[in-house]
C-alpha positions as CSV (number, residue, x, y, z in Angstrom):
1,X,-23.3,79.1,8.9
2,X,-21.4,82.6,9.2
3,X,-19.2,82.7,12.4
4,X,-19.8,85.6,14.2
5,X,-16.4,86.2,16.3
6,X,-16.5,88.7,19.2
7,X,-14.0,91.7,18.6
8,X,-12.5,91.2,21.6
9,X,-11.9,87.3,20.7
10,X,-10.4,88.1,17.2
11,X,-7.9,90.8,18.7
12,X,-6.8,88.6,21.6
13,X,-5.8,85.9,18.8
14,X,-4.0,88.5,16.7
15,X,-2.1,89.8,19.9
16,X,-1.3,86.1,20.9
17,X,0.0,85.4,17.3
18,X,0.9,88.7,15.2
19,X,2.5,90.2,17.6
20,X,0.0,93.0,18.0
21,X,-4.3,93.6,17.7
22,X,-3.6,95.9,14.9
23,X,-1.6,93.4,12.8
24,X,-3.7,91.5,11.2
25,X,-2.2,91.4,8.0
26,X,0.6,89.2,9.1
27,X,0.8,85.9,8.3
28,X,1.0,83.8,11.3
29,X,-1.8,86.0,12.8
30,X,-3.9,84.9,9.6
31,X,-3.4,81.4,10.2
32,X,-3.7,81.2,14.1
33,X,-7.4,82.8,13.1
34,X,-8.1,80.4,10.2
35,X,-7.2,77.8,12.7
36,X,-9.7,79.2,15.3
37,X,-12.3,79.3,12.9
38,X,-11.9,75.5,11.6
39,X,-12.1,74.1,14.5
40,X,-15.6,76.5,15.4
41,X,-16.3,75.1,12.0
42,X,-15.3,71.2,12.8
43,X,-17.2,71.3,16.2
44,X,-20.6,72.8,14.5
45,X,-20.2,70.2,11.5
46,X,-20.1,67.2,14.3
47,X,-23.8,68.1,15.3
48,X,-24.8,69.2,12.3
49,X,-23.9,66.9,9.5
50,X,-25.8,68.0,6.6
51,X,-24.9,71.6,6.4
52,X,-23.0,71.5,2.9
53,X,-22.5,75.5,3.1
54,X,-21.0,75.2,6.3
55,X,-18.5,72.5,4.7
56,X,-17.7,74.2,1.7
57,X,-16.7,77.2,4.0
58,X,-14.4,74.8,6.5
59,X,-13.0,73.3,3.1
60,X,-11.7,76.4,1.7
61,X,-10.8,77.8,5.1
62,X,-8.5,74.6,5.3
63,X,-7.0,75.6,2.0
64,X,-6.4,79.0,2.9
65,X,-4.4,77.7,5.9
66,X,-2.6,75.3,3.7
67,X,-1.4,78.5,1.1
68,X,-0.8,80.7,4.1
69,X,1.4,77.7,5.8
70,X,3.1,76.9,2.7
71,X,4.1,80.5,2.3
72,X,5.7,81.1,5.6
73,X,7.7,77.6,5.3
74,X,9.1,79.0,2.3
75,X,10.1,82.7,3.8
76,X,10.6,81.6,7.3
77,X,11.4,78.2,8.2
78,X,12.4,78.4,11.9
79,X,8.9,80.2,12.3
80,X,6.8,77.9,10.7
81,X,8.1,75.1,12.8
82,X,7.3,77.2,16.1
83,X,3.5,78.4,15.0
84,X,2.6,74.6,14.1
85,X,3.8,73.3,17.3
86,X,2.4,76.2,19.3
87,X,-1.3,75.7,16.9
88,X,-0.8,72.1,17.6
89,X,-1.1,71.3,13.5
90,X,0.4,68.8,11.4
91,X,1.7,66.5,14.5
């Protein structure tokens, strides 16, 4: 299943996060929006079971996350600690 996002939706979650619309290169923008998108993933997986594509894409969304999360623990640890309570992750 592709996930169509809205423009609008995408630069609302990179202005929330990032900092700015345009910044999507920065890495807590990156995982607010891989977060976003597991859970659209995790929602359409719960009424639709058998869709392997759509799992193999949440799967390696989630490990994206994971790289992204381990980077910016290692380069910012004060920051790291505020995105995942503000993303509600890793309780």
């Amino acid at each position: 299943m592709a996930v169509y996002l809205a423009k609008e939706k995408i630069e609302e979650i990179f202005a929330e996060y990032a900092g700015d619309a345009k910044n999507t290169g920065s890495t807590e923008g990156q995982i607010a929006f891989f977060t976003y998108r597991i859970q659209q993933l995790s929602e359409h997986l719960q009424r639709h079971r058998k869709d392997h594509s759509s799992r193999k894409a949440l799967l390696s969304l989630v490990g994206q996350r994971r790289r992204h999360l381990a980077y910016l623990q290692k380069k910012d640890l004060n920051g790291y600690r505020a995105l995942i309570a503000k993303l509600g992750i890793r309780k």
